[in-house]
Structures are given as structure tokens and as C-alpha cells.
VEXDREN-2710 file (C-alpha; in Angstrom, 1 decimal):
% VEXDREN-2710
k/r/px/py/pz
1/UNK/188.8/-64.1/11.0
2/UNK/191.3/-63.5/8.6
3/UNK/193.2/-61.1/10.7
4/UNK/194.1/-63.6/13.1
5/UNK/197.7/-64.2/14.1
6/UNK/199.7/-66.8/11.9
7/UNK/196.7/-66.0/8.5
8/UNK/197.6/-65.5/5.6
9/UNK/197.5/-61.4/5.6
10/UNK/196.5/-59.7/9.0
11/UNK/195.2/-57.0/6.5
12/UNK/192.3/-58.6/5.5
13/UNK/189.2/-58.5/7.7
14/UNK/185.8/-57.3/8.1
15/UNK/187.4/-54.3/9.4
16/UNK/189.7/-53.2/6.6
17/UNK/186.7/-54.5/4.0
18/UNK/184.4/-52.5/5.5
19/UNK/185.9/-48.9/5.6
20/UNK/187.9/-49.5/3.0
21/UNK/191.3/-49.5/5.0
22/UNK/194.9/-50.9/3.7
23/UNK/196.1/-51.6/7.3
24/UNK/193.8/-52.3/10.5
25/UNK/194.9/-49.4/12.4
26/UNK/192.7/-46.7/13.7
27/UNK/194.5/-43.5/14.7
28/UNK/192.6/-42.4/18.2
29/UNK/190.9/-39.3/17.9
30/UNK/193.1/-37.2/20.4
31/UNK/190.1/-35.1/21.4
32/UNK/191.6/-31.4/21.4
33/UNK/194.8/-32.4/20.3
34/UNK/193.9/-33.4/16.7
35/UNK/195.1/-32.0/13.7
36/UNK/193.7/-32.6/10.2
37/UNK/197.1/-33.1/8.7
38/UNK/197.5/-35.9/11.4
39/UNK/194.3/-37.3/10.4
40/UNK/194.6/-37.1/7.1
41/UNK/198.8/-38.7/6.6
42/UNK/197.2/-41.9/8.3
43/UNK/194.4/-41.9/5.9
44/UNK/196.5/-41.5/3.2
45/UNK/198.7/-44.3/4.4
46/UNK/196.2/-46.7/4.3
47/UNK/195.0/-46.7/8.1
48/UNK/192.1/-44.6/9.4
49/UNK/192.6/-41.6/10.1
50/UNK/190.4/-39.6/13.3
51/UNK/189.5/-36.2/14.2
52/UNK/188.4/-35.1/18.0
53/UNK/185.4/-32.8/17.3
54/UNK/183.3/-32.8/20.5
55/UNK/184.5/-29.6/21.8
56/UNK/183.8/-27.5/18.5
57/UNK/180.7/-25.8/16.9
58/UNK/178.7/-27.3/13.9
59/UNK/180.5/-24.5/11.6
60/UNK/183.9/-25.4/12.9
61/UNK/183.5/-29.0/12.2
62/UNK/182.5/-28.8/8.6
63/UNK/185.6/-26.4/8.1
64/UNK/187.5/-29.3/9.8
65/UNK/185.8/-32.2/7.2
66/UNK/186.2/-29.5/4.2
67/UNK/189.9/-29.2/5.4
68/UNK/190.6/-33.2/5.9
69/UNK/188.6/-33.6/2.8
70/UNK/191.2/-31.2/0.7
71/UNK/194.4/-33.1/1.9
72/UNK/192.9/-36.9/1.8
73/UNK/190.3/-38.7/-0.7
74/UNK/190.5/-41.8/2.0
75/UNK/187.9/-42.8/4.8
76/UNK/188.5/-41.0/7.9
77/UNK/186.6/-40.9/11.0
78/UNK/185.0/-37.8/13.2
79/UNK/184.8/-38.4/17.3
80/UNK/181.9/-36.7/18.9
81/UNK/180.6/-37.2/22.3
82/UNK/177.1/-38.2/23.1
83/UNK/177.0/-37.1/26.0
84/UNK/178.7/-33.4/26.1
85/UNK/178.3/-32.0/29.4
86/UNK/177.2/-33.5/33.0
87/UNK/174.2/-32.0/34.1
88/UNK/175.5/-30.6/37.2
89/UNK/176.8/-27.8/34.4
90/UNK/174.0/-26.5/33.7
91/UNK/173.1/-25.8/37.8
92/UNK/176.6/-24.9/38.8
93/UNK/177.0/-21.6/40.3
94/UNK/180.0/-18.8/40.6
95/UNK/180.5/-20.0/44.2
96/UNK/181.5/-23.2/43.2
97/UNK/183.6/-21.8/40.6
98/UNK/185.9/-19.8/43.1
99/UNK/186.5/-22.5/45.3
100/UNK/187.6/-25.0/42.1
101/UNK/190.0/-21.3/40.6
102/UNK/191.3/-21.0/44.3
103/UNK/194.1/-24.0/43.9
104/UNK/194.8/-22.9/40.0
105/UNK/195.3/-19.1/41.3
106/UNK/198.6/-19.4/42.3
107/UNK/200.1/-21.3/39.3
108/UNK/197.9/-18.8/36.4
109/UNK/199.6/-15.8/38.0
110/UNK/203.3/-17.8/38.5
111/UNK/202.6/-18.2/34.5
112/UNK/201.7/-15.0/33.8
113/UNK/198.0/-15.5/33.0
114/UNK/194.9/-13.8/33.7
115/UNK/192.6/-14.8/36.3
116/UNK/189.4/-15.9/34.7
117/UNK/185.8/-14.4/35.6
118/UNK/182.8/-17.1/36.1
119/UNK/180.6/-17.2/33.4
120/UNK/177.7/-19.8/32.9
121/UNK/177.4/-22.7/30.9
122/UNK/176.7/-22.1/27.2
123/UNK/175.8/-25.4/25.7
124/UNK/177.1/-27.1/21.9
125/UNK/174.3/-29.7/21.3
126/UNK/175.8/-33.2/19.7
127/UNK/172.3/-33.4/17.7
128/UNK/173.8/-29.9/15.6
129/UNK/176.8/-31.5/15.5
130/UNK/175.9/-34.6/13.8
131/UNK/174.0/-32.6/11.7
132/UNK/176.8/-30.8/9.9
133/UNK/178.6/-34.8/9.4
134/UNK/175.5/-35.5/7.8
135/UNK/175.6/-32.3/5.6
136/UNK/179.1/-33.2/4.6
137/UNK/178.5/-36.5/4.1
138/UNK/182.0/-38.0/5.8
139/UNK/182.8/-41.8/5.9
140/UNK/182.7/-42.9/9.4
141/UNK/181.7/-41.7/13.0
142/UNK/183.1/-42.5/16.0
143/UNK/181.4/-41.9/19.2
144/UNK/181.8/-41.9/23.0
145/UNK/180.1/-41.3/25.9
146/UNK/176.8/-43.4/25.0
147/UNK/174.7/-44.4/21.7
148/UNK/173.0/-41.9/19.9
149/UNK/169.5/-41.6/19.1
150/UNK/167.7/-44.1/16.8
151/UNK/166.8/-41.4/14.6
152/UNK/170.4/-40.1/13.9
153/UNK/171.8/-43.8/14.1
154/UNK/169.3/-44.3/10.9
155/UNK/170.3/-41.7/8.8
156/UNK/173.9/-42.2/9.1
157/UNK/173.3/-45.7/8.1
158/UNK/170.6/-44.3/5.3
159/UNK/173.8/-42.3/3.8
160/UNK/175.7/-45.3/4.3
161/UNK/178.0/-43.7/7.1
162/UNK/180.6/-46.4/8.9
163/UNK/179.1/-45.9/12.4
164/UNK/181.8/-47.0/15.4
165/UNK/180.7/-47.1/18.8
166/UNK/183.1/-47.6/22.3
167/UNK/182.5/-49.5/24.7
168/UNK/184.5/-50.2/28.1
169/UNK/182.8/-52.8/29.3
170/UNK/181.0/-55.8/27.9
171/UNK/177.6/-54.7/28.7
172/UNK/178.6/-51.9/27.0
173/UNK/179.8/-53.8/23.8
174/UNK/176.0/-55.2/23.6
175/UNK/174.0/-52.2/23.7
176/UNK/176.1/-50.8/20.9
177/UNK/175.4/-54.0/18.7
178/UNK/171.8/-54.0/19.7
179/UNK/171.8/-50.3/18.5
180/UNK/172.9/-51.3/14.8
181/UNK/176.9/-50.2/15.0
182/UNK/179.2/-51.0/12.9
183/UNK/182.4/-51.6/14.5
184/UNK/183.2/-51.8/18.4
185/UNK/186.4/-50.1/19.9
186/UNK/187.0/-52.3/23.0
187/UNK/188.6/-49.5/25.3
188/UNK/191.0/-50.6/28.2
189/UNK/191.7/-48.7/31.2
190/UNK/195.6/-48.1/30.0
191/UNK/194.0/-45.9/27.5
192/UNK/194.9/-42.2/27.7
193/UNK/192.4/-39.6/27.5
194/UNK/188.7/-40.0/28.6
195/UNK/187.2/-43.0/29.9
196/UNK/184.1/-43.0/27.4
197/UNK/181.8/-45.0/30.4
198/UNK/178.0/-44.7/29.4
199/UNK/176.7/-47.2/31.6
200/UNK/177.8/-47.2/34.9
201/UNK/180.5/-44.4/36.0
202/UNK/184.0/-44.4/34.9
203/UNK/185.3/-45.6/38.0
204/UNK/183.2/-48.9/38.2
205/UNK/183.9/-49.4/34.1
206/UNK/188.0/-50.1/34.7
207/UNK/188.4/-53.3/32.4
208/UNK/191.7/-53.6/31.3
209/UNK/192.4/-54.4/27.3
210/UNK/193.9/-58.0/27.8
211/UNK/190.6/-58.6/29.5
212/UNK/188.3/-56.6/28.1
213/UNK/188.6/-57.7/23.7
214/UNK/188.2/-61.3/24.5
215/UNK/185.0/-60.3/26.3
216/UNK/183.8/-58.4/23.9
217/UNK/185.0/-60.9/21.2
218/UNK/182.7/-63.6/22.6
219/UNK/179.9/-61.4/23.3
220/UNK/179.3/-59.5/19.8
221/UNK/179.1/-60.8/16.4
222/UNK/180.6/-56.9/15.2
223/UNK/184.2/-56.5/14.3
224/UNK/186.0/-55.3/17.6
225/UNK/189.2/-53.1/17.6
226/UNK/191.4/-53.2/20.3
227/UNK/192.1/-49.8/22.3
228/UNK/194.2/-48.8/25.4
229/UNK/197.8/-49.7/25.8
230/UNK/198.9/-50.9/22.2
231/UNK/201.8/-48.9/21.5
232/UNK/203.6/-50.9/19.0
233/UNK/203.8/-54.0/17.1
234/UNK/203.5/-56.2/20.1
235/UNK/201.0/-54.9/20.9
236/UNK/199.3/-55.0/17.7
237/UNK/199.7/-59.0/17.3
238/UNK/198.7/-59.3/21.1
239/UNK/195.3/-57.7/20.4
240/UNK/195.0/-60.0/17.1
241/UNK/195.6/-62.8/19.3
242/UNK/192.7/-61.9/21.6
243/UNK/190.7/-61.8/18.8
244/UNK/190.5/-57.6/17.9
245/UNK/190.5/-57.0/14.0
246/UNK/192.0/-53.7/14.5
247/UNK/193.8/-51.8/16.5
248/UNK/193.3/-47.8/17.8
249/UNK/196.0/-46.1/19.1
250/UNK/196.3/-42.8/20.4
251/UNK/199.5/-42.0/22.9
252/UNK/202.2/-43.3/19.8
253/UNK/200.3/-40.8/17.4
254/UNK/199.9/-38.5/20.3
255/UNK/204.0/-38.1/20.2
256/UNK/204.6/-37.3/16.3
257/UNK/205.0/-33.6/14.9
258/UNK/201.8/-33.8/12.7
259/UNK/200.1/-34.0/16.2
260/UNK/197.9/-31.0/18.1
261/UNK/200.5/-31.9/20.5
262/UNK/202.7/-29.2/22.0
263/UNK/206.4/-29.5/22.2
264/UNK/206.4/-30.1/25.9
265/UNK/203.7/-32.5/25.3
266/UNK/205.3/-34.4/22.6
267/UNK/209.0/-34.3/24.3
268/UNK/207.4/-36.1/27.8
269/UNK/206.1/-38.6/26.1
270/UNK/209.5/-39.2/23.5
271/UNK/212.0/-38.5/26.0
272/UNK/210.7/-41.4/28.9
273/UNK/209.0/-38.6/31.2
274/UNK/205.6/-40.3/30.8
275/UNK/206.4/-43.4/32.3
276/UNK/204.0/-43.1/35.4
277/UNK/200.4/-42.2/34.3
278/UNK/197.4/-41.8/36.1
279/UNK/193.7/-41.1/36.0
280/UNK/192.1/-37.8/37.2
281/UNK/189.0/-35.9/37.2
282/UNK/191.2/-32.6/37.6
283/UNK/191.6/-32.0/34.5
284/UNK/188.2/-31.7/32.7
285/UNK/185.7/-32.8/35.5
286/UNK/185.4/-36.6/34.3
287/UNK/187.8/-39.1/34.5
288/UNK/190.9/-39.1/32.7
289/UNK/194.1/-40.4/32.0
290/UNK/197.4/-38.9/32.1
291/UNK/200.8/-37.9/32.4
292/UNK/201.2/-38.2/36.2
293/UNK/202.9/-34.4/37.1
294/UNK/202.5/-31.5/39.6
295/UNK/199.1/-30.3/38.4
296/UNK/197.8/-33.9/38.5
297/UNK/198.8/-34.7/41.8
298/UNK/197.3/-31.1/43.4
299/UNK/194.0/-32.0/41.0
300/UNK/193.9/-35.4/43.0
301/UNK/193.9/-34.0/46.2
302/UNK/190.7/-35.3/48.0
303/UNK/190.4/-31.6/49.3
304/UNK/190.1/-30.1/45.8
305/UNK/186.7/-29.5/44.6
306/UNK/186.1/-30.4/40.6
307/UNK/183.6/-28.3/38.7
308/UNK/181.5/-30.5/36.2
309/UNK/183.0/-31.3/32.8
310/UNK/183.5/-29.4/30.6
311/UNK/183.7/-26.3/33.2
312/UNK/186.9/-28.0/34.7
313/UNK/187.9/-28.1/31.6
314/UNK/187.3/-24.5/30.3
315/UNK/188.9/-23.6/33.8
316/UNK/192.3/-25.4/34.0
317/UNK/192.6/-24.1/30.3
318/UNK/193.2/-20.8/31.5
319/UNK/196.2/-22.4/33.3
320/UNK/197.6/-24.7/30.9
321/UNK/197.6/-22.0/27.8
322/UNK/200.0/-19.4/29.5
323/UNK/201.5/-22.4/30.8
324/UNK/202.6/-23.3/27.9
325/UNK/204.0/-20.1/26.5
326/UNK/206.0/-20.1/29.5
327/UNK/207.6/-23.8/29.0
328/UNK/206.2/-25.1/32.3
329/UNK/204.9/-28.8/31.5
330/UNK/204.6/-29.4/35.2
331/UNK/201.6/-27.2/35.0
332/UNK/199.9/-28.7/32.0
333/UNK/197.5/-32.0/31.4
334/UNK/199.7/-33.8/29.4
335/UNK/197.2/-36.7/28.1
336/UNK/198.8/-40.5/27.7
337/UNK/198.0/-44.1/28.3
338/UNK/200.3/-46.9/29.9
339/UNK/202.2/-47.5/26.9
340/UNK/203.5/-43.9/26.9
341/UNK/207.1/-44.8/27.4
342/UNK/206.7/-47.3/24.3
343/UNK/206.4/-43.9/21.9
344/UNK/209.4/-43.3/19.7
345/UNK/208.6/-41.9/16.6
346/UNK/208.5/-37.9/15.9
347/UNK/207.1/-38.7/12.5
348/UNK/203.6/-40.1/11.9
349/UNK/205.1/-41.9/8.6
350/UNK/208.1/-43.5/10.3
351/UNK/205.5/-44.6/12.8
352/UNK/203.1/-46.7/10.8
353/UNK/206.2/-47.7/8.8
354/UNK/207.6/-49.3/11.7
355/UNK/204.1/-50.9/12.5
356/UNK/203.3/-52.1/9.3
357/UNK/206.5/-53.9/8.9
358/UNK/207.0/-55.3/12.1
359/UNK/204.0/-56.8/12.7
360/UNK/204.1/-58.2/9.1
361/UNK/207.4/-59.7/9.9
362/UNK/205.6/-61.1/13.3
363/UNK/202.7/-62.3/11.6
364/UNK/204.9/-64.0/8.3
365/UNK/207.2/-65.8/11.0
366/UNK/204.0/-66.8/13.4
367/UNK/202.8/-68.6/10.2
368/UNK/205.8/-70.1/9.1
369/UNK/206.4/-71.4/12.8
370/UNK/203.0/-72.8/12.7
371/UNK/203.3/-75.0/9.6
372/UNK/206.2/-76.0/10.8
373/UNK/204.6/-77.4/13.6
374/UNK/201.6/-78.7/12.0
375/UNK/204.4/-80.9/9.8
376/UNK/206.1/-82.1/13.1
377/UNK/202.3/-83.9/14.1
378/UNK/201.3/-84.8/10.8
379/UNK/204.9/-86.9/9.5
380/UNK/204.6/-88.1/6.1
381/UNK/204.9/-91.6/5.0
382/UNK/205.8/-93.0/2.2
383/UNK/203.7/-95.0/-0.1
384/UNK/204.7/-99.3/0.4
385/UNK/203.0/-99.6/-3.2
END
């Protein structure tokens, strides 16, 4: 494709023709730490800009689109999860939520916070999400956590909605491009965040990225974009090089101002705290990676009991807001992949300057050092006439 290393512009591809992109990068979706200003500055740079959504209500995503929409007229992407709860949720009982409280109890009141009271499961259904995208007529969805319905895959494509599926595993990568996506994220393991798994658990779906694309690559006809430990231009040419025609990154976005980030959040991952990372069901009740801390390692305990996502989640929130007023990022889920300690720009701007110049300087000196050698086989001879 056209994006391969050593072409003639690694900006033009299916990928950036398709959703009408300047630069093959995708900006992850940061789940609850998006922000439409985020979204929007790498939109308006030419990438594509994400939003998290799964954990808001239909209303509070179309005030999200309306509020991208007013600061951006580029493409950008909403992240919703197919699945949005694990079914144990629905059954789980105030017992259970006592015994999962009783290792947080110490640190909410250490923090100053107040002990939460059980409540049951109050479901947001992804079908009333979608239909507010569909209402607002956006440019692109991204999805997790399985393939939606053939019935809402239809009418996105009937309104001509980019639809972008993720898949970490290759089996994975299929059943998306049987379903009628667009574009495939290849996730990684050395992603931070959720592992998106749909068809066997997380824990048996831990391909790593360098692995994974080529996979993927040979398996699907779709353009794939690389995901899960890219955190600069290296990274960027090494995922061209496997074949990717795009790139998402989330952990070097993660770490710039415009983020949902908080300061403690953003500092461990600019200041070299975030160089161990690992995965956890602690903090949400599915598997996760991130910032490898105090909380973590409690949360990883084989004595603790997890609640089912998202009433982990919903639980350890009540630690990790006061928390955070208090300046205690030991006690907080501080999300990141592997390439955390690779994040140095505060400013989302300075960010995908540095990407977009690098890797064109990479890709213009790859070429050069290829013709080069294609002149070193091929010598010229001169004409005996």
C-alpha cells in the first residue's frame, strides 16, 4: 500500500482516503479520560480525533458530538462498547459488594471520602447509545468489546458512517471483516486501558502488536491500524513496516494538557513514574492495563474479590475521586500501556508535530537509502554504439 515504509508519502492510503485524514494517526479514545478539546485539536490537525463514550447516557453523548462538532468541522470518531456490562452485574448482590469495599475502606477514609452504600445495577443500553450517533449523524464509530448487530451495522453504513472495529486477535480481525467494517485496529497487549477481547476472555487474547498486525495484515483484505505500544515515531514506521496503514495511540495523548487526564496522572506518565505497567481486573472488574502502583498491587491480590465491571468500576471511583483532591496518585488507576515512559509532550500540538516530522524524515531517508541501493544492483553501462 502506499503507506508503506520507503513510498512515496506515508500519508496516502486507504486509511487516510477513506475518512478523510491528513496524517494516519488515530488518537485512542481514552475511555473516561477524553476530552472534546483533545478530540477535536487532533482532528483539526489532520489526524483523527476519538471520544470515549461507553460510560455516558444517550443525552450526554449528543451534548459531547454537538460540543466536538462546534470546535472541529473534521472527521472524528465516537468509542462505544458493545458489550457494556458482564452479566454477573445484573445478579450481583450487597454481600458481594461489602467484601469487594472492605480492602478500599481503609484508603477512602485515609482520603477523606465517604464510604459508599450498595446500590443495584442500573443499566445504559449501547443500542440507545448508537442511536443518538445516528441522530447526530457523526463520521466514524469505533467499537470494542464485540460487533454490533446487523441491523445497526446497516444503518451506519446506510448514512455512510466510517465503521471501525478492534480486534486482539486474528480470529477476531475476521469476524469484524465478515461483519462489513471498515477499518480494523489491531490491538496489542502493551496497550493501556481495556483489553477489548470478544471472543475468548482477555486473558487468553494477549497477542502482542509486533505479532499481532502482520497477522491481521495477512488475514483481512480491510485497512489495519496498528494499536498498543507505539509511542513515537519509531514506533509509527515499525507498524508501517508490519504492514498497519495507521496508527492509534493512546498513552502519548494520554500525557498532554488537552487530556481528561489529571495532573498526577499526566505528571507519572511525563516524569518516568510509569515505567512498570501492568494488567488488572481491580480496577473496573475486566482486564486492564496500568500504571503499576499501590492500589494495583492490593487490587491483584489473589485474596481480593472483584465485583463485575462496571461495579468495580463505580466502586474504586469512590476511592480514586477524593484521592485525587488529596494528591495521592498511589491510590488512583493511573491508565498506560508499555510505551508510557516514551511520553514527552504536555502539548497535543507539539506532539503530532514531532510525529509528523519525524517519521517524515524516517520515511524520506528510508526511500532515499533504498534507491540508493536499488542503483548499487542495477550498475549502469554505457552504450559501445
Amino acid at each position: 500500500m502506499a503507506n508503506q515504509v520507503g513510498s512515496k508519502s506515508w500519508t496516502e492510503n486507504r486509511l487516510t482516503s477513506r475518512l478523510g485524514l491528513q496524517y494516519p494517526i488515530i488518537q485512542g479514545p481514552l475511555g473516561g479520560l477524553s476530552s472534546q478539546q483533545l478530540t477535536a485539536d487532533v482532528s483539526n490537525y489532520g489526524g483523527l480525533g476519538s471520544f470515549g463514550a461507553h460510560g455516558l447516557n444517550p443525552e450526554a453523548i449528543r451534548k459531547v458530538v454537538r460540543e466536538i462538532d462546534g470546535l472541529t468541522p473534521k472527521p472524528f470518531a465516537i468509542n462505544l462498547w458493545v458489550s457494556m456490562e458482564d452479566e454477573e452485574a445484573f445478579t450481583s448482590t450487597e454481600e458481594a459488594f461489602q467484601r469487594s469495599l472492605a480492602p478500599l475502606a481503609r484508603h477512602i477514609e485515609s482520603v477523606g471520602g465517604a464510604k459508599p452504600s450498595y446500590r443495584p445495577y442500573e443499566p445504559i443500553h449501547f443500542e440507545d447509545q448508537v442511536q443518538v450517533l445516528l441522530d447526530e449523524g457523526i463520521s466514524a464509530l469505533s467499537f470494542i468489546y464485540g460487533i454490533p448487530s446487523k441491523q445497526i451495522l446497516d444503518e451506519f453504513r446506510r448514512q455512510g458512517i466510517v465503521l471501525i472495529g478492534t480486534a486482539t486477535t486474528v480470529n477476531e480481525a475476521i469476524a469484524l471483516e465478515q461483519a462489513g467494517v471498515d477499518v480494523i485496529v489491531a490491538s496489542g497487549f502493551e496497550a493501556g486501558g481495556h483489553r477489548g477481547s470478544f471472543l475468548q476472555s482477555s486473558e487468553d487474547s494477549l497477542t502482542g502488536t509486533m505479532a499481532l498486525v502482520p497477522q491481521v495484515v495477512d488475514a483481512v483484505r480491510l485497512p489495519v491500524v496498528a494499536a498498543g505500544g507505539i509511542g513515537d515515531a519509531r514506533g509509527i514506521m515499525a507498524a508501517f513496516a508490519l504492514g498497519a496503514e495507521g496508527v492509534q495511540m493512546g498513552t502519548a495523548f494520554l500525557a498532554c494538557e488537552e487530556s481528561g487526564a489529571n495532573t498526577h496522572h499526566r505528571q507519572a506518565l511525563l516524569s518516568g513514574q510509569a515505567k512498570q505497567t501492568a494488567l488488572t481486573r481491580g480496577f473496573t472488574g475486566r482486564l486492564a492495563r496500568g500504571v503499576k502502583n499501590r492500589l494495583l498491587d492490593e487490587l491483584n491480590q489473589k485474596d481480593t474479590e472483584i465485583l463485575p465491571y462496571p461495579l468495580q468500576r463505580a466502586l474504586v471511583r469512590h476511592l480514586s475521586i477524593p484521592a485525587e483532591k488529596a494528591g495521592r496518585p498511589e491510590l488512583l488507576p493511573l491508565w498506560a500501556g508499555q510505551s508510557a515512559s516514551l511520553s514527552r509532550c504536555a502539548d497535543v500540538h507539539a506532539l503530532l508535530d514531532t510525529l509528523v516530522s519525524e517519521v517524515s524524515e524516517r520515511s524520506a531517508l528510508l526511500s532515499r537509502t533504498k534507491l540508493r541501493q536499488q542503483r548499487i544492483k542495477t550498475p549502469f553501462f554505457p552504450s559501445l554504439e
